[in-house]
C-alpha positions, 0 to 999 in steps of 0.5 A, spaced: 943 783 823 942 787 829 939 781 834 933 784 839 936 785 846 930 781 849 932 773 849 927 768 847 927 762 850 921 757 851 919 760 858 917 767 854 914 763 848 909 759 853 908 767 857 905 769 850 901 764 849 898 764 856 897 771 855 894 772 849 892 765 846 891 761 853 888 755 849 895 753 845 899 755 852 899 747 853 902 744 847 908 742 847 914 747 845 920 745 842 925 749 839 925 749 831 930 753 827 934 761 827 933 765 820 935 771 818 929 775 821 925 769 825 926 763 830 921 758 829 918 754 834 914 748 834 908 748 838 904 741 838 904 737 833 901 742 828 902 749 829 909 753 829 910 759 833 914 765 829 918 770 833 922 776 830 929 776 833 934 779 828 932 785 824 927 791 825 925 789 818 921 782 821 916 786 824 913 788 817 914 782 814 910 778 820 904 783 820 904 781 811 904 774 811 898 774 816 895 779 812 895 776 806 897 768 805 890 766 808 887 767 801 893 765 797 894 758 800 888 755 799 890 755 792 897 753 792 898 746 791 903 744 796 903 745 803 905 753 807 904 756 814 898 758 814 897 764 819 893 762 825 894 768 830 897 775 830 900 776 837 901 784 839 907 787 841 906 787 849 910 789 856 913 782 855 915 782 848 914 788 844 914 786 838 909 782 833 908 775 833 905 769 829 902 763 830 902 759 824 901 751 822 907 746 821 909 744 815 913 737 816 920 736 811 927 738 811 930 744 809 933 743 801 939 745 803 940 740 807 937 735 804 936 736 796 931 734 791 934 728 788 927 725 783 928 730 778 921 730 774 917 729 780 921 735 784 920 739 776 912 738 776 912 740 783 915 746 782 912 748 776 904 747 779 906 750 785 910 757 782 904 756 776 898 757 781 902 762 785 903 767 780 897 770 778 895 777 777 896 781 784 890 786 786 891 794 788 895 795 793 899 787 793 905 789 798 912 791 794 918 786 794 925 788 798 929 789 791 925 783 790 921 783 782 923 790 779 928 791 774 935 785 775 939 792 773 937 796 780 941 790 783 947 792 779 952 794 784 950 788 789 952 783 784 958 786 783 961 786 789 959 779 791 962 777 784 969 781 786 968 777 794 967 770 792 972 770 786 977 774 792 976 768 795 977 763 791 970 761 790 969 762 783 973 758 777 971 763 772 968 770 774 968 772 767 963 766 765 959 768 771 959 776 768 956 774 761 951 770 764 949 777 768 950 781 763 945 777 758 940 777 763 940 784 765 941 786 756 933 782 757 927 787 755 924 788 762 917 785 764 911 788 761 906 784 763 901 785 770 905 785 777 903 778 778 905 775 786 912 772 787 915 769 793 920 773 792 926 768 797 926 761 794 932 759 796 934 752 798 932 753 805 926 756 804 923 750 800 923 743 804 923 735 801 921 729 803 923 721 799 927 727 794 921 731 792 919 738 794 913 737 800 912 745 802 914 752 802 916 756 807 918 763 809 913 768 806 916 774 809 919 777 801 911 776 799 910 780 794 907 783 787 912 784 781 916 781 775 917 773 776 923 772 773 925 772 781 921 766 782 924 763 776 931 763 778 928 757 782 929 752 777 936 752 777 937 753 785 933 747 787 932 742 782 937 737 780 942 738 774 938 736 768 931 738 771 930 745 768 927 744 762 923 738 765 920 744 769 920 750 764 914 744 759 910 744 765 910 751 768 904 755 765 904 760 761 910 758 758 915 763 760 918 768 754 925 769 752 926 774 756 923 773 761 928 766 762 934 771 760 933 775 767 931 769 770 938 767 769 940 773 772 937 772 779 939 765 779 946 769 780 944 772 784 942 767 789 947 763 787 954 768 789 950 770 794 949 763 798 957 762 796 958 767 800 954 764 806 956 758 805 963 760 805 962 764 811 959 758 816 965 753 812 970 759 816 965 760 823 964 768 821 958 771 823 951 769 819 954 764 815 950 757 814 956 752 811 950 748 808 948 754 803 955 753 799 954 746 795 948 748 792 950 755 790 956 752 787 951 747 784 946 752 780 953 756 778 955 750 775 949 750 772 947 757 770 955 757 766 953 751 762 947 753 760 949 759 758 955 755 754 
C-alpha cells in the first residue's frame, strides 16, 4: 500500500464538507474505520464520509460505486451504502470523495454469524437478487469473476507462504481442493453483477445474523462462483447446505467446484492477514486469522 501524503484528520473532513456540502457540515463526525483503500467517517447518525487513503486504485473504485449502486440497492434485501454525494478532487484534497448512508453492525470478523439457518436465508436472498444479468458496459472486476485459472500463480505463492509459516496442517489437502476447482468447466452463462470482496469484513452482524453489506468498490460483472465462495467464509460450520437450498437458481456443479476454488482463496489470503496482525507487520488484521482457519477447515472436509 502506498498511503496518500496528505494526512485525514476530522479538521479536513469537515473542510470538505463545508466546501462542497455546507448542509452536512454540521453533523457530528467521528472516526469510523481504515481499510485497504478507504477511511470511513461517521457523519451524524445517518451518513458515512468515505476518503481514499492508501491506493491510487480508491479513486476509481469511489467514482464506481457512486456511479451504479444507487439503482442496485433498491433491489437488495439487506441494507449497503447508499451514495449520496460525490466529492471532487479540490485544492484541499485532491482526490474524490464520498458521502454515503450508514449502515449500523459489527464487522463478521469481529463478531461472526452464530443463527445458521437465519444467517443462510440472509445470505441466500441477498446474493439471489444480487446476481442478475449485468447491462452493457457493467464495470470488469479486479481479477474478480473471470476465470479461477488467471489466479493460478497467487494461490500458489500464498499456499507455499502460509504452509512456511506453519499455518496450514495439510497443504496437500488445500492443493486438491484447488485443483478440482480450477479442472471445473468455466461459467458460460451471462456475466451477472458480483460484489466481488465478500469477506468477513465486508459483511456486518447483528443478534448473530447478517444485518448489511458493505464496501462496493470490487463491484462488478462476471462469473459468480466469486460471490459463492461465501458461504464457507461466512456462515457457520453446517450452514453451507442450508444455504445452497435457498439461493436461486440453484447454482450447478461446476459452478460450486469453483466456488470452492475462491473460497481458498480468501481463505489463505486471510490467514496470511491474520497471521501478519497476530505479529504487528504491515497490513496485518489479527481478526482475519480465525475465520479463514474456519473456512479451510471446512473447504477440506467438504472435499473429503
Amino acid at each position: 500500500m502506498s498511503h496518500t501524503e496528505i494526512e485525514i484528520t476530522a479538521e479536513l473532513v469537515r473542510d470538505l464538507l463545508r466546501d462542497q456540502h455546507p448542509d452536512l457540515a454540521d453533523h457530528l463526525l467521528r472516526f469510523g474505520a481504515r481499510g485497504w483503500d478507504s477511511q470511513m467517517w461517521r457523519l451524524g447518525d445517518d451518513l458515512a464520509v468515505r476518503l481514499p487513503w492508501a491506493t491510487q486504485s480508491a479513486d476509481a473504485l469511489l467514482r464506481k460505486e457512486h456511479a451504479w449502486l444507487p439503482a442496485l440497492a433498491p433491489h437488495l434485501p439487506l441494507p449497503v451504502p447508499v451514495p449520496q454525494h460525490l466529492g471532487e478532487p479540490s485544492e484541499r484534497f485532491p482526490r474524490p470523495w464520498i458521502v454515503t448512508t450508514w449502515v449500523p453492525g459489527e464487522p463478521a470478523d469481529r463478531a461472526p454469524a452464530t443463527r445458521a439457518e437465519e444467517a443462510a436465508d440472509a445470505l441466500a436472498a441477498f446474493l439471489t437478487a444480487l446476481h442478475r444479468p449485468a447491462p452493457e458496459g457493467a464495470p470488469v472486476g479486479r481479477g474478480r469473476g473471470g476465470p479461477l485459472a488467471d489466479h493460478a500463480e497467487g494461490f500458489a505463492e500464498q499456499l507455499a507462504s502460509a504452509t512456511g509459516l506453519g499455518l496450514i496442517p495439510d497443504p496437500d489437502a488445500v492443493h486438491a481442493v484447488w485443483e478440482d476447482a480450477v479442472a471445473a468447466p468455466e461459467w458460460a452463462g451471462p456475466a451477472l453483477w458480483l460484489h466481488g470482496d465478500l469477506h468477513p469484513a465486508n459483511v456486518l452482524t447483528a443478534d448473530g445474523t447478517f444485518c448489511g453489506v458493505i464496501d462496493f468498490g470490487d463491484l462488478c460483472a462476471g462469473d459468480p462462483a466469486c460471490d459463492l465462495a461465501a458461504p464457507w467464509i461466512l456462515l457457520p460450520d453446517g450452514a453451507a447446505d442450508r444455504f445452497h437450498g435457498a439461493y436461486q437458481p440453484a447454482a450447478d456443479a461446476a459452478t460450486l467446484r469453483r466456488a470452492r476454488g475462491w473460497a481458498v482463496l480468501r481463505a489463505l489470503g486471510g490467514i496470511l492477514i491474520g497471521d501478519a496482525g497476530v505479529h504487528g507487520r504491515p497490513g496485518g488484521k489479527p481478526t482475519w486469522g480465525p475465520p479463514a482457519h474456519a473456512s479451510l477447515r471446512r473447504l477440506i472436509a467438504t472435499a473429503r
